[in-house]
Every structure is written in C-alpha cells, then in structure tokens.
C-alpha positions as CSV (number, residue, x, y, z in Angstrom):
1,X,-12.2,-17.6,28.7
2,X,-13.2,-20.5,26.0
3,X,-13.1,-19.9,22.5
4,X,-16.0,-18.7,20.8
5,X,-18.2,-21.2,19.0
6,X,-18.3,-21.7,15.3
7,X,-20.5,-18.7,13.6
8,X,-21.8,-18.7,10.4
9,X,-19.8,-16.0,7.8
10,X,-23.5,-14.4,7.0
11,X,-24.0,-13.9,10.8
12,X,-20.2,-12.0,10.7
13,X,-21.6,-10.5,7.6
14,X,-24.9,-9.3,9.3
15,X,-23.3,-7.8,12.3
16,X,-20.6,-6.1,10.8
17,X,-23.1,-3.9,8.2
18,X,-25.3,-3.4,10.9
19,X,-22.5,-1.7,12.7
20,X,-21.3,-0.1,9.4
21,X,-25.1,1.6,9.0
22,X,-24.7,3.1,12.1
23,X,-20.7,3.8,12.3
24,X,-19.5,4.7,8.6
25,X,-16.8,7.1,8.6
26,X,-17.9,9.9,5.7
27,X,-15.0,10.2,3.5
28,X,-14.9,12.6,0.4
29,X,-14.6,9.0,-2.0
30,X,-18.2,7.1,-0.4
31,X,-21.5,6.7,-1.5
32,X,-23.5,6.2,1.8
33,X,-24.5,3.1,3.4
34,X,-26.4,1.2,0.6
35,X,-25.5,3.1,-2.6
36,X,-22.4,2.8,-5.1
37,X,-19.6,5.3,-5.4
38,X,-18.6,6.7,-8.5
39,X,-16.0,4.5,-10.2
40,X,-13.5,7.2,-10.9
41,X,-13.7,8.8,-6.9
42,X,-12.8,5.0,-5.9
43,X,-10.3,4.3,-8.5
44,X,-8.7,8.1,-7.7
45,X,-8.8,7.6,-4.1
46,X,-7.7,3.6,-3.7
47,X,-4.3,4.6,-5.6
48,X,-3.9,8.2,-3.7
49,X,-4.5,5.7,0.0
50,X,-2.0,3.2,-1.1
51,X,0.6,3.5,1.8
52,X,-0.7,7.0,2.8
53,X,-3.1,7.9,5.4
54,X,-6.5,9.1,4.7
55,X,-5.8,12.4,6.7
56,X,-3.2,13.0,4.1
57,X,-5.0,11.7,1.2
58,X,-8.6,14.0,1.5
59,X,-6.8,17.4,0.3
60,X,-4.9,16.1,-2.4
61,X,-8.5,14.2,-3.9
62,X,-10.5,17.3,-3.3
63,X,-7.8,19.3,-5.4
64,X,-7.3,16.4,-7.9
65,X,-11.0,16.2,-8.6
66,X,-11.1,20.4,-8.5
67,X,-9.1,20.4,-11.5
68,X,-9.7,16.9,-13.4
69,X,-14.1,16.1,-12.1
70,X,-13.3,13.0,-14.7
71,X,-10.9,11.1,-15.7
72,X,-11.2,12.4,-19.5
73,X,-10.5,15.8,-18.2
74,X,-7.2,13.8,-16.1
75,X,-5.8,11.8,-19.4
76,X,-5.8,14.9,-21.4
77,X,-3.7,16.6,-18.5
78,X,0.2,17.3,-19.3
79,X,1.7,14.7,-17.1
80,X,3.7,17.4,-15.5
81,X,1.0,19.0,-14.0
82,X,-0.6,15.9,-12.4
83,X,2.8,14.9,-11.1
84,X,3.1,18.2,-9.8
85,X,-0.1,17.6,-8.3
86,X,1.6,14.9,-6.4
87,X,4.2,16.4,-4.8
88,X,4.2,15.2,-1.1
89,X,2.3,11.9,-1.5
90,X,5.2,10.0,-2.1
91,X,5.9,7.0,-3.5
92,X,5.6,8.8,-7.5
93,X,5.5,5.9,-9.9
94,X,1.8,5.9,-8.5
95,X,0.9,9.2,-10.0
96,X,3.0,8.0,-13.7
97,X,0.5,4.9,-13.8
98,X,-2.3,7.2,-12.1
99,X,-1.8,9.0,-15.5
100,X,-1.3,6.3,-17.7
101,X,-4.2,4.4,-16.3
102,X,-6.7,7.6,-17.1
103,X,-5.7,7.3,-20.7
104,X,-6.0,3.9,-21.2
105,X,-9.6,4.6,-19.6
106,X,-10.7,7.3,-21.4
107,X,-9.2,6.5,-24.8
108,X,-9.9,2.9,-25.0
109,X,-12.5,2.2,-22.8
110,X,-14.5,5.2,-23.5
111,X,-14.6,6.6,-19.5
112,X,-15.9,3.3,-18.4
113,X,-13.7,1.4,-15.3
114,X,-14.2,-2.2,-16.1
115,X,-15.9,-3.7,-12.9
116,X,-14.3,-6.7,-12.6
117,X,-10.6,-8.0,-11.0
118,X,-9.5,-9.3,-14.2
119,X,-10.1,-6.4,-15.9
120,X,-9.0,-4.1,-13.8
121,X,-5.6,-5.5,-13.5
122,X,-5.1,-5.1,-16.7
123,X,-5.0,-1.2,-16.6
124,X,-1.6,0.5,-15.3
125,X,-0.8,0.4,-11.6
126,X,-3.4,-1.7,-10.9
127,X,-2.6,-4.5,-8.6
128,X,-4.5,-7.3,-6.3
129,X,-5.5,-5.3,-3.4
130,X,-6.5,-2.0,-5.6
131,X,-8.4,-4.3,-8.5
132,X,-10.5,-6.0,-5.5
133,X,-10.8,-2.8,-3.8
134,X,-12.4,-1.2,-6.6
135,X,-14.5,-4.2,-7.7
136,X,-16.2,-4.6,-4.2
137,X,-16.8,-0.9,-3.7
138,X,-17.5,0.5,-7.1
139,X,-19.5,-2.3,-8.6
140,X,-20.6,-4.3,-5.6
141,X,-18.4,-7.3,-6.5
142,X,-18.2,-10.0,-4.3
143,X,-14.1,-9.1,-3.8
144,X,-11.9,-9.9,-1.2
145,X,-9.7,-6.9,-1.0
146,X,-6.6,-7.1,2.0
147,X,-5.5,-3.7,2.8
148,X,-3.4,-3.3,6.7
149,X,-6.8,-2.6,8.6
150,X,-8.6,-6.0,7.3
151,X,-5.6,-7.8,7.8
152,X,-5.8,-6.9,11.2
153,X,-9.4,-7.5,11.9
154,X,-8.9,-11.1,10.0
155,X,-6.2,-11.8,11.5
156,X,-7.3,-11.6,15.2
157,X,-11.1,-12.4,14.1
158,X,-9.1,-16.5,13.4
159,X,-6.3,-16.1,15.5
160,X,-3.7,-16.3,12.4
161,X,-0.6,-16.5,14.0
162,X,1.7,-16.8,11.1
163,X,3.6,-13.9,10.7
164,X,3.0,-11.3,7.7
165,X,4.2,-11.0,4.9
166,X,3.7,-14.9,4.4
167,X,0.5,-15.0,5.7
168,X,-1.2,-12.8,3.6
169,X,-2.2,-15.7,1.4
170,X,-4.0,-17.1,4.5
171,X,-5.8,-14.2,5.3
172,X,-7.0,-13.3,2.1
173,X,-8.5,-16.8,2.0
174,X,-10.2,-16.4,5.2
175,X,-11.1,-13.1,4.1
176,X,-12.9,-14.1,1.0
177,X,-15.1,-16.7,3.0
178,X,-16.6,-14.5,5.0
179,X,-17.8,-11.6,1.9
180,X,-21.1,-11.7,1.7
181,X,-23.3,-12.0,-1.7
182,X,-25.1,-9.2,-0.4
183,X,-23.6,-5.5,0.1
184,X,-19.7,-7.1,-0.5
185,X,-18.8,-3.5,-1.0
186,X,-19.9,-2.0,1.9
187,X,-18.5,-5.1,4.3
188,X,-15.1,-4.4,2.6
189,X,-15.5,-0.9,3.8
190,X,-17.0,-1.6,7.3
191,X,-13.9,-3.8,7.8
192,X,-11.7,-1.1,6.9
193,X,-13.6,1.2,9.3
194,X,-13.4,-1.7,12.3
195,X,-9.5,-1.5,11.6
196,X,-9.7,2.1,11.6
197,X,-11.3,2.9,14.6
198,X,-11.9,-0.1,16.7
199,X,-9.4,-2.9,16.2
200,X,-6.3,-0.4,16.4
201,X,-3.0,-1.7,16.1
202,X,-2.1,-1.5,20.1
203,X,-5.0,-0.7,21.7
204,X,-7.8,-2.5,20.5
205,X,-11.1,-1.4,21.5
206,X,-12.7,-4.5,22.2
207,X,-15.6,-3.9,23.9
208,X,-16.8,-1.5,21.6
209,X,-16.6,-4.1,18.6
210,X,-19.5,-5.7,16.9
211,X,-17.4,-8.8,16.3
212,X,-15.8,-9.3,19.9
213,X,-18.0,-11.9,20.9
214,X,-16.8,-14.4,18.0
215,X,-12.8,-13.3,17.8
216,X,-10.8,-16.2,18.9
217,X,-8.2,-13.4,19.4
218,X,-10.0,-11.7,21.9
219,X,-10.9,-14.7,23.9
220,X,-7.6,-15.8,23.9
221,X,-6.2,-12.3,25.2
222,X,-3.9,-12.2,22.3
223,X,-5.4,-9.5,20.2
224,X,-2.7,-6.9,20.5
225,X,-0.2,-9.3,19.3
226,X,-1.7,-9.9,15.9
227,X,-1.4,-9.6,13.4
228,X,2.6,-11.2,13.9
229,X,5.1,-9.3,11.4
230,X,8.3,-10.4,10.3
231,X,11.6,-8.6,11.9
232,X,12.3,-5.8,9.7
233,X,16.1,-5.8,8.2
234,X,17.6,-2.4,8.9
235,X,17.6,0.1,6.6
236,X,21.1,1.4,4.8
237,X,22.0,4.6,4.2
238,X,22.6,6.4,0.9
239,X,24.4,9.9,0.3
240,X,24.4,12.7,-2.0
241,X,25.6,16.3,-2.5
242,X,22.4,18.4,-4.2
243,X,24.0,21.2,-6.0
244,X,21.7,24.7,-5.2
245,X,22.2,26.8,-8.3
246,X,20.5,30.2,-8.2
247,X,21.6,32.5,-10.8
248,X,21.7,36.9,-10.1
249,X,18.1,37.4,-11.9
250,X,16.4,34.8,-9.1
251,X,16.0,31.7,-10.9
252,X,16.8,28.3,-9.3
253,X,18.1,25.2,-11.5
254,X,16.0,22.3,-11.6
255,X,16.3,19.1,-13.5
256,X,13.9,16.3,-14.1
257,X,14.6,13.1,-13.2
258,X,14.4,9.8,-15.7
259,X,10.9,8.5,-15.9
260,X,11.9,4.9,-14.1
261,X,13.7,4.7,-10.9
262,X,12.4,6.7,-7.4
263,X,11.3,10.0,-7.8
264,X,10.6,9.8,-11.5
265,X,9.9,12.2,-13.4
266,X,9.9,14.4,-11.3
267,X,11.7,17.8,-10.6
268,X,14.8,17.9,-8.4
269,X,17.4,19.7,-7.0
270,X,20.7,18.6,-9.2
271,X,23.0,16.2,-7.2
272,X,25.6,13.9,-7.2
273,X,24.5,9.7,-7.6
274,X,22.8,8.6,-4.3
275,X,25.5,6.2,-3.0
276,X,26.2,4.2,0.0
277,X,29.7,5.5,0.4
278,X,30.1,9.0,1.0
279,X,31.2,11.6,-1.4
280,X,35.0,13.1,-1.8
281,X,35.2,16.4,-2.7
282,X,36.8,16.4,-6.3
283,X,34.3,13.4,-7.1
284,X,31.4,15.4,-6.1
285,X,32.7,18.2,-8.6
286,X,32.7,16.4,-11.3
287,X,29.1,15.6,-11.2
288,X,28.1,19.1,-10.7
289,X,25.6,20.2,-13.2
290,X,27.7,23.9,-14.1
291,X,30.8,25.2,-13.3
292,X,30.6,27.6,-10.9
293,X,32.3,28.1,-7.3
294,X,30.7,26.2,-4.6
295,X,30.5,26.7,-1.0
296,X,29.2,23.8,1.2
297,X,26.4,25.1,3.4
298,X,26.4,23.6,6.9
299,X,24.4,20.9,8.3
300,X,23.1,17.9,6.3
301,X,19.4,17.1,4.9
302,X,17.7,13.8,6.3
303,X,15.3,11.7,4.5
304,X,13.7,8.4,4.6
305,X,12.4,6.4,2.2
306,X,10.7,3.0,2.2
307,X,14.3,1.0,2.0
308,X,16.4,3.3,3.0
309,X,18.2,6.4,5.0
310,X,19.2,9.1,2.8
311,X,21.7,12.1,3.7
312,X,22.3,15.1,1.7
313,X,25.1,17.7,2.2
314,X,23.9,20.7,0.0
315,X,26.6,23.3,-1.7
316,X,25.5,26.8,-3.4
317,X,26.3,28.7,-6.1
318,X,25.6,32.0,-7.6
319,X,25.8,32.3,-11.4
320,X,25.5,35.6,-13.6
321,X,22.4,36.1,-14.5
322,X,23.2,34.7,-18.6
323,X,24.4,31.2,-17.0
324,X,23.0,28.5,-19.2
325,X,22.9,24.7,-17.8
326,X,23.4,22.1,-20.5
327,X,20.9,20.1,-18.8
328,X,17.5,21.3,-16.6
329,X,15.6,24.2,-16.0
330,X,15.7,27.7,-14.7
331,X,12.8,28.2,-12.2
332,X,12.1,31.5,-10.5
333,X,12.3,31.7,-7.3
334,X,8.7,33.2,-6.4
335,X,7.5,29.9,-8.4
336,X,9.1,27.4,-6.5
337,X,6.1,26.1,-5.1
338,X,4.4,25.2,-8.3
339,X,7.2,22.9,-9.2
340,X,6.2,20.3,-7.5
341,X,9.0,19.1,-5.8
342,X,8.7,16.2,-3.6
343,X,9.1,15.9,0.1
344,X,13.2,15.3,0.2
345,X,13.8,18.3,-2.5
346,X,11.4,20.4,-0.8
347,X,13.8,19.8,2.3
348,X,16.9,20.3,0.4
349,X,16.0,23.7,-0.9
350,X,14.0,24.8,2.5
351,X,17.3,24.2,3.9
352,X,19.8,26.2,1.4
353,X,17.5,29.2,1.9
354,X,17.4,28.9,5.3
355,X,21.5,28.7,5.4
356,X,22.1,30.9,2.7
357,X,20.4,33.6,4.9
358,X,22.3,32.9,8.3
C-alpha cells in the first residue's frame, strides 16, 4: 500500500471534529460539542485523570464536586478531608497541590482559572500537559496538550518511530501543527476520544477511524507498533513490617505521614522504614510505635507502586484500653472507612482483620 499524500492540518482538523460531533464520549467534566466547560470541572478532572482511568476517575469527581460545587467551597476545606477524599486515586501529592492550587485560586485570583499556559503553570501541580489541557478545553486556546491517547494517534498519524519517552518532544511539535484556530478545544478532546476508542493500544480499529486514510502508520501496516517505548528497567522491591495496634475499647492506631515523600499526609498503618533489605526481628521492634507484645500474623501484604514492589509482613497487638501512643491517633474501629486510607493501608488492615479472625 503507498503512503498517503500530503494533507493539509485544517483538512485533519475538519475530519476529526466532524467525527467528534457525532462520536463524543459524554463525561461528567464536558460541555457538548461546541460549548466551553466550566474551568473548575476541567481543572478538577485533568488532575483527578492524571495516570488514572476515567472509569475510576467519574465517582470520585461526582463526590468531589457533591461536597466542594466550587473551588472556594474546596480551599476553605480542612486538607484532611479532601485527602481523605482521595483515598484510592493514588499518586497523593496530586490531591496536596489539588488543595493548594484551590487556594491560590480562590484567595488570589478571586475564583478565576487564568486561561492561559503561562499562567496556569504557575499555580500548584500544574504542569505542561495539564496547563495545555486546561487552556484548550476551558478557554478554547489554541494548546497542544500530549496526554498517552494523542501520543498514540500522533504517533501513528506520522509514523514517529522514535521511541517514548524521547520523543515526546517530537510529537508534541507535530501535535501543535495540526490544532486548529478554530474549536482547538474540542480537537484536543476528539483526539483523546480517537485514542480512546479507536486507535487502541493493540488493536486498532482502523477502519472505523476518520483519519485512516491519511496515517502513514496505517499504510505502512505498522500501527500496532507505535507508538515505540523504551524497555522498562525492573522494579525493586522494598519491605516493611506495619504494626496493627487495636486497643480493648476498639480503637485502631493510626499515624499520619510527613507532608513530602509517597503517601503524604496521609493516614497509615504504623510501620517499620520501607527498605530494600528485609527486616530482623529485634530491628523491627525497635521501630514499633508502643510497647506491647506482638504476634506476626501470617502471610505478607503485596503492593505496587509506580517504581517499585513493596512487601509488608503485619504484626498485632492488643493494648488496654488506657494505652496512649506518643505519636498518632486512635481511630475506632466502625470509622475506619472515613480515614481515608490509601490503597496499600487499606490492604494491610483488610488483611489483619481477616487473620486476626482465622
């Protein structure tokens, strides 16, 4: 098959909303076809989708926006609460500069997103990708945002066979000369939504796409292999033993962890340093948060995080019911759930109940 002839970025342009007026996924964050979205809803949503899926992401906005509608109503919020709110989206320095962000926004900028790139990356957590994202969708910028879907759809629309990360400069390039004056926010969505649903990962549906017909990819047969992405290093392993403290009225200790580093500020189950090298017993003591007498419950916790393997053995306690901690919190039991513990602690005490009642 020959390689399709030269077409002109306004045709690509053309095509593609054409597609989008007919195919746009309906997502809790859009405006329809045509109309701008509500700066805050994009803003709220761009950082919530920021390596998470959109399944996962649509209950957590609909709550988020349930109990903050603006983001005055979110910078006045105790931080606790919105990283509470959180829990399970990973990735928790987000929801800090989530926070942060709202405040600068509603205390300095009076509730008004600025609506271009450079101002936006100026507020807290606000990067390339999110700033153009925001620009081209909120305020019909003529932004070149370059999440995983458009990189895919450029990618294979040129044939860029460098591999990623290093060609991202490339791609946001070709990217930005194909954004039309007209509707820029809307293309940037339709080319998430031809990601999405047509140019998948490793099944491409080709003959279903609006573009087909001018992908060099395609014409080459080489579509499923593009993008090209660097060989991942493998992931080490860290280790901890979490220390499950429930004391005879029913509470559970908790502790909060430092605001900078993974996971912080957010509640956890007490534990040992996370180290490479795994734990002796009389080291592993002497970072338990009370003295008590511990039994090591069987079976170890698993979790994975973006660079590494994590493995938890858990040991319990009882404590009278007086038992003070010199640092954390007792939580009750029956209020667990409103803690907001992320994913791995929600694991780590799922499991000591489970084993404490074998």
């Amino acid at each position: 098959m020959s390689e399709p002839a030269s077409v002109a970025s306004d045709t690509i342009a053309e095509r593609l909303l054409a597609w989008y007026d007919r195919h746009a996924r309906r997502l809790p964050w859009r405006a329809p076809p045509g109309q701008r979205a509500d700066p805050y809803h994009v803003w709220l949503s761009e950082v919530m989708l920021q390596q998470t899926t959109v399944q996962t992401v649509q209950p957590y906005f609909h709550d988020f926006l349930s109990r903050w509608p603006s983001v005055h109503e979110l910078a006045a919020a105790p931080r606790e609460d919105v990283l509470a709110a959180w829990a399970g989206l990973g990735y928790y320095a987000r929801a800090r500069n989530l926070h942060a962000c709202a405040q600068v926004v509603s205390r300095e900028l009076g509730g008004v997103f600025p609506d271009t790139e450079a101002g936006l990356r100026k507020l807290p957590g606000i990067g390339p990708y999110t700033a153009a994202a925001i620009a081209a969708i909120a305020f019909d910028r003529p932004s070149a945002p370059l999440d995983g879907n458009i990189e895919r759809v450029v990618a294979r629309l040129f044939a860029v066979e460098d591999p990623l990360p290093g060609a991202k400069e490339t791609l946001r390039a070709r990217m930005g000369a194909i954004v039309p004056q007209q509707r820029p926010g809307d293309f940037a969505q339709a080319m998430m939504d031809l990601g999405a649903g047509i140019c998948q990962p490793r099944k491409p549906r080709c003959m279903l796409c609006p573009l087909s017909d001018v992908c060099t990819a395609s014409a080459r047969g080489i579509a499923v292999d593009l993008p090209v992405k660097a060989a991942k290093k493998a992931k080490p392993t860290r280790q901890a033993v979490a220390f499950w403290t429930v004391r005879a009225d029913g509470c559970v200790l908790l502790r909060r962890r430092p605001d900078k580093g993974l996971l912080g500020g957010m509640l956890e189950v007490p534990s040992t340093d996370w180290t490479e090298a795994p734990w002796a017993e009389g080291a592993a003591f002497a970072q338990a948060p009370i003295s008590a007498s511990w039994t090591e419950l069987p079976g170890v916790v698993r979790h994975t995080f973006t660079h590494f393997h994590f493995t938890i053995t858990v040991w319990a306690a009882e404590v009278p019911a007086h038992t003070r901690a010199e640092t954390g919190e007792w939580w009750p039991f029956e209020r667990l759930s409103d803690a907001g513990l992320p994913t791995v602690m929600r694991k780590i005490a799922d499991h000591a109940v489970k084993k404490a009642a074998e």
